[in-house]
N, C-alpha and C positions, 0 to 999 in steps of 0.2 A: 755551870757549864762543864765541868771538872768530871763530874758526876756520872753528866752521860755519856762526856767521849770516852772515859777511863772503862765506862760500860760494853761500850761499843766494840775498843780496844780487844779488853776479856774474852767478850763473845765469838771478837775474830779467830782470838787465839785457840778459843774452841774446838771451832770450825775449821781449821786450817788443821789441825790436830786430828780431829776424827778424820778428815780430808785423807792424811795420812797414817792414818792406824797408830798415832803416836798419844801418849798419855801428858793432858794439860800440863803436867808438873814438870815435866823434864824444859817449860820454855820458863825463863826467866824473863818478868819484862821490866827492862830500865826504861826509867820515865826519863829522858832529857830534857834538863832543868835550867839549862844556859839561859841566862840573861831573866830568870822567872824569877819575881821576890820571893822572899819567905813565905809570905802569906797562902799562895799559889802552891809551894813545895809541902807547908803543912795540913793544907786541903788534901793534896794526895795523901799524905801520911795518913790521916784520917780515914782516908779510904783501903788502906789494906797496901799501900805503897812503901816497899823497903829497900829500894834499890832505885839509885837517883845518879844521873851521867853529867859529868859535867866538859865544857873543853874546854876551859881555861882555869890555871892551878890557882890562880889568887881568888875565883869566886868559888874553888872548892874550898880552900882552907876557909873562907870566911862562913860556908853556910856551914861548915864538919863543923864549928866554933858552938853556931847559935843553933842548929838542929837536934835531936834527939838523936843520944850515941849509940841505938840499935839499928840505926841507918847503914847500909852497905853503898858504900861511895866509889862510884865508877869512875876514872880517868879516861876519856873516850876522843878528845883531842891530840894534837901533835903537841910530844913535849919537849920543849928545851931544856938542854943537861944539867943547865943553870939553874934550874928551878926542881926540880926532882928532891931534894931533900926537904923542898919543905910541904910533900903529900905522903915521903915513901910510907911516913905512920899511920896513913888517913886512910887509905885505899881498901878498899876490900880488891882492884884488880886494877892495871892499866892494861886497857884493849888496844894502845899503840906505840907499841917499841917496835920502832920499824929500822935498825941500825945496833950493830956493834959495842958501838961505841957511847948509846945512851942506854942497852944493858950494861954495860960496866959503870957508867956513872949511878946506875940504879943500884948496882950491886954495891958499890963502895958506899953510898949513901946510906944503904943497910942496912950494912956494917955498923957505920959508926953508929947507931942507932939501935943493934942486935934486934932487926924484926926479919924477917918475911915477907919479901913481898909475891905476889903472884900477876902474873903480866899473860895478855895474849901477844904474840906476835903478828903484826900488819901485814898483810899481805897484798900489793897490788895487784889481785887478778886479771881483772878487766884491763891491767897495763895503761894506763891514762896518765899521761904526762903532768896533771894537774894534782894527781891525788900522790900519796907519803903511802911506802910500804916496799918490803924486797918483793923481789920477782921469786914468782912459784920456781923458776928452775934454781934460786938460790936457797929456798927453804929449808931443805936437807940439808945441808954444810951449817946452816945456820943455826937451829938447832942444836946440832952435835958440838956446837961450841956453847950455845947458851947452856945447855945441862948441866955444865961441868961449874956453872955460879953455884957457892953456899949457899948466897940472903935470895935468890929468886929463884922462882919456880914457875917455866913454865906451863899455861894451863891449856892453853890451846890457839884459835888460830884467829883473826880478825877481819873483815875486810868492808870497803866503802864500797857500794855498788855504784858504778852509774846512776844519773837522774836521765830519768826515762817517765816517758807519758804512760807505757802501758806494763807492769808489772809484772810481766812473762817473759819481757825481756832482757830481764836480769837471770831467770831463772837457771840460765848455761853459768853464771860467773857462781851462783850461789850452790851449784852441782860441783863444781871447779875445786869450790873451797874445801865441799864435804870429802873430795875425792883425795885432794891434798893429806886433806887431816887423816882419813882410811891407812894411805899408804905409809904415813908415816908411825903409826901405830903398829901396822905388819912388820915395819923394818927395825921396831924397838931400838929409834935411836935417843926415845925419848923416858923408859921405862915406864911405857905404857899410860902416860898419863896426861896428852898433851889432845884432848878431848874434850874442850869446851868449841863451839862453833859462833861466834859473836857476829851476827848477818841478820840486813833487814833491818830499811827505817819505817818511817811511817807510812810512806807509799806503797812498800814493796814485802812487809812483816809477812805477810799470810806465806808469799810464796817461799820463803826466805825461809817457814818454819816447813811447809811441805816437802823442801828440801836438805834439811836436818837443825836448821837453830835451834841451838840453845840458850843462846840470850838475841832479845830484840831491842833494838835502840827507838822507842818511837819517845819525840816530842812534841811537835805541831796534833798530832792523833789523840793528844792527853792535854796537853796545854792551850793549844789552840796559836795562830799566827806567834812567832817570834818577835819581839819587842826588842828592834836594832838600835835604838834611841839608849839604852840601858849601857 
């Protein structure tokens, strides 16, 4: 099963690519893995799969444990400050620092640690009372304060679209983000390098990448229903 949605997947990416005069390799695609065993995650690997999302830190530390350490491991959930030290060494990125004050706990985390981490910042576009993320008018300030961390490096920008039935009508928030990102780049508050676009799940990838992603979060599109029982 693995085989052909992961096919399917690809071929969207394709298409949504030529769609928009963009070259397949600039889209990254995270498989989200939440709640999928090993065996399911090593089937992707199998398949050319290196880049794996998870939203909870204790089944990322357990699968970074037992997977293959060429794996590039996504932090793609909300994270509590309390728990950030024990991925900051795992991460290839966390796509949700949406607060102050859980970059500073990421930066001290490290620290003690002397790594690097690289984070996108969340952003609530769509403004939905239910989803994690600063508001676009706070972006800028925000920024200009994240820079100035040693251990993290901002890479770019994050965001959770609406669940919508029909996939064009995310297309305004996912314009929103690219526009975000643009301006902030012109105003070098970030020396130029705050250019990753993290938008688009399974429902909504194609148009997500039409409108600039760089990485795609799909799960159910590759995994097939989520196993809430787990």
């Amino acid at each position: 099963m693995i085989k052909r949605l992961l096919a399917t997947v690809r071929e969207n990416i394709q298409a949504a690519c030529q769609k928009a005069g963009r070259d397949p390799d600039e889209v990254t695609l995270i498989a989200v893995s939440k709640t999928k065993p090993i065996s399911l995650l090593e089937e992707a690997y199998e398949l050319g799969v290196r880049d794996f999302g998870e939203n909870k830190v204790q089944e990322l530390a357990d699968k970074y444990e037992k997977m293959a350490k060429d794996i590039r491991w996504h932090m793609i959930g909300h994270l509590q400050r309390n728990k950030v030290k024990y991925i900051v060494d795992k991460v290839a990125l966390i796509h949700s620092v949406d607060s102050l004050r859980l970059l500073e706990t990421i930066e001290a985390e490290a620290a003690k640690k002397n790594c690097l981490v690289n984070v996108l910042i969340q952003v609530n576009v769509a403004e939905e009372d239910s989803k994690f993320g600063i508001k676009a008018g706070e972006l800028e300030q925000f920024i200009k304060r994240a820079v100035s961390f040693n251990h993290v490096k901002v890479r770019g920008l994050m965001t959770i679209a609406p669940y919508v039935e029909h996939p064009e009508e995310n297309r305004k928030h996912f314009a929103r983000l690219q526009k975000l990102s643009v301006d902030i780049m012109h105003k070098n508050v970030d020396n130029g390098n705050v250019s990753i676009l993290s938008m688009g799940m399974s429902g909504d990838y194609m148009v997500a990448i039409e409108e600039g992603a760089d990485m795609i979060r799909v799960g159910t599109g590759i995994f097939g229903e989520r196993e809430y029982s787990v």
